[in-house]
N, C-alpha and C positions, 0 to 999 in steps of 0.2 A: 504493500500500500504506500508505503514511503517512497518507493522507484516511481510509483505512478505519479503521484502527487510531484514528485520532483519534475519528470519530463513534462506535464501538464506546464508547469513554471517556466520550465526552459523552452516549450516552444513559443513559450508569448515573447519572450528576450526580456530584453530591460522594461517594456512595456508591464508586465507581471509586478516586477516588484515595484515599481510607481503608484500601480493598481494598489500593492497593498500596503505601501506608505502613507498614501491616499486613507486607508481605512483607520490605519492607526491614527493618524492627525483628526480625523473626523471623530473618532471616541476619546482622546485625551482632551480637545475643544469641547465637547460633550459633558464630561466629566466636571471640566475647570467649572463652565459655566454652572451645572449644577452645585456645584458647593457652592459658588458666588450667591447664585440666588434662593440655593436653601435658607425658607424663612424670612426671607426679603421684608415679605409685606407683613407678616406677623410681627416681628420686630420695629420695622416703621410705624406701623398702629399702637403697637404697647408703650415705643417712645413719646407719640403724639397724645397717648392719652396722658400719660404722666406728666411732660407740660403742660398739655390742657388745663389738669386743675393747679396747678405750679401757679398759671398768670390768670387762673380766675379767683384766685385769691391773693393776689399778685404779688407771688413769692419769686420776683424776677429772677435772682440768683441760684434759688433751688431748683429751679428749671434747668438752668442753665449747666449749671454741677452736674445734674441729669445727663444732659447732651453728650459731656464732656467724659462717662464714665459709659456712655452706652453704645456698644459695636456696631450700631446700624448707621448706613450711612447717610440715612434720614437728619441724624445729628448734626452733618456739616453742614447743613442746609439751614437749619433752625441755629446752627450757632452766628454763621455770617448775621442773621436777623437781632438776633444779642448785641454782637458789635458794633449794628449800624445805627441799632434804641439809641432814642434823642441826637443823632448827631446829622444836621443836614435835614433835607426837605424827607416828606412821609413816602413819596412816590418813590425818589431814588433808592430806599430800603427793599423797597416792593423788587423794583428791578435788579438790587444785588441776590436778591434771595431767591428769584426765580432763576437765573443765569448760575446759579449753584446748583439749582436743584436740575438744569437741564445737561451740567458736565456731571452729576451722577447718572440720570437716565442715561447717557452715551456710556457710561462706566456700563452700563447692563448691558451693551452691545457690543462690545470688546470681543476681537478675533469673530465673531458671527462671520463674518466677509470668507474667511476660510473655510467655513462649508458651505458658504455658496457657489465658491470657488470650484469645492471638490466637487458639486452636485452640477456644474455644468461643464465640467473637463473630463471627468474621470469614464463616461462613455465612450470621449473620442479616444483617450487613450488607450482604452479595452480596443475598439476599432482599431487602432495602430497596429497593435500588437495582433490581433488576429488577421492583418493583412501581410504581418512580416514572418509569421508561422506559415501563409498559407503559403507564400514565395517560397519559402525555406522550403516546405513539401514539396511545391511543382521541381524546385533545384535536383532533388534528388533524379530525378530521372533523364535521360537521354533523350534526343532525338530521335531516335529509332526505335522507341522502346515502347511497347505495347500498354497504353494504361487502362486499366479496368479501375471499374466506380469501388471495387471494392480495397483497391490498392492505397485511392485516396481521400475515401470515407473516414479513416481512423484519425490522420496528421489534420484535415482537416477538422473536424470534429472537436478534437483537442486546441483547435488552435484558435475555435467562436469561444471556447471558456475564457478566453479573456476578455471577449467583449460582453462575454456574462457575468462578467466577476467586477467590469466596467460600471455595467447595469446596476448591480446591485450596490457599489458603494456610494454610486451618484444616488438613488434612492434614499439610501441611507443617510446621508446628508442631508439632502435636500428634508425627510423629515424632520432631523433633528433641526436646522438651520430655522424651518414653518414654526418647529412648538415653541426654542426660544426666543423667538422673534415677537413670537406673539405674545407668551408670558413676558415680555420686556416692555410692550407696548401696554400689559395688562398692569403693570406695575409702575409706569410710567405716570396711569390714568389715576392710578390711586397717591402715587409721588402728590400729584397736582393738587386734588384735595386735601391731604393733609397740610399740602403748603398754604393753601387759600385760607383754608381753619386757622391755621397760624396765625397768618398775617392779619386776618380779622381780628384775632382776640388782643396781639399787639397794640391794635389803633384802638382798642377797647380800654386797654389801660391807662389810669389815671394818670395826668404829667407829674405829680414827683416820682411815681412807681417807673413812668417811660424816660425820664432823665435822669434815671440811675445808673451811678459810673458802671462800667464793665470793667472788665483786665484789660491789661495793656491792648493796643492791637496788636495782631499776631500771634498770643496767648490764649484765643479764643479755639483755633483747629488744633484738634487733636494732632499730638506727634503721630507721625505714620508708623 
């Protein structure tokens, strides 16, 4: 079984192992992204609720300590809004805190592009390879040389599995590449809410509770 599987490999050439580079890169992207977004949004909500009542009783800085202690990355979103309380016009806050909260959303999208990648290469390259197998069979033979269907049924045969083995890792991509894509967009939608919630209960705060000093700037984001 190991000699078959090997010649199968060897008739696609270099086309074979690309194919299954191809599948390894599409399950470690797969992988990465699920631990990124394991909990995402459970976490962004449990942070939002805990400031939530922080500034409805408006313990600005308990909130804040919150953010600064909590691994979601909801936090660096709601802290820029901390730093920006009392300082400058109410709109300019708005726009620092949405423009944070849109280079996380991009953060959920990080490498995706690589399995969209695979899922629209990775057929031609199975193609490739099964046209450089089929060459390689016809080579074998002579000019004079009698060919029966049954001589070139087998090298053949062997040589579409690469553009089967194409098929399936662009598939496989292409799913993986649709469901995070769209859980990212799903988490995106909910980012925006919790940020709007935010920023409402902000402008809801009383002015000495909203011109209370913060830390330094720069002391606000968590060390990476």
């Amino acid at each position: 079984m190991d000699s078959s599987i090997w010649d199968l490999m060897s008739d696609g050439g270099y086309a074979m192992w690309f194919i299954i580079f191809f599948s390894v890169v599409a399950l470690a992207v797969a992988i990465e992204r699920a631990i990124a977004q394991w909990q995402f949004t459970v976490r962004a909500r449990a942070l939002a609720d805990i400031v939530g009542r922080c500034l409805s009783r408006g313990a600005v800085q308990e909130g804040r300590s919150a953010c600064e202690r909590s691994p979601s990355p909801l936090a660096d979103v709601f802290l820029v809004g901390y730093e920006r309380l009392g300082r400058g016009r109410p709109e300019h806050l708005g726009t620092a805190v949405h423009r944070e909260r849109l280079r996380v959303v991009g953060d959920l999208r990080t490498r995706l592009w690589m399995l969209g990648t695979i899922g629209a290469t990775a057929p031609f390259v199975g193609l490739f390879g099964t046209v450089l197998g089929i060459m390689k069979a016809m080579g074998r033979f002579k000019g004079d040389d009698q060919v029966k269907f049954a001589m070139i049924s087998k090298p053949i045969s062997e040589a579409l599995v690469v553009t089967a083995a194409g098929i399936l890792v662009a598939v496989e991509a292409v799913i993986l590449y649709n469901f995070f894509n769209q859980r990212a967009a799903r988490i995106a939608t909910e980012l925006k809410l919790l940020t709007d919630e935010f920023l409402e209960q902000l402008e809801e705060l009383p002015p000495e509770a909203r011109e209370a000093p913060g830390k330094e700037a720069g002391d606000g984001r968590r060390a990476a």
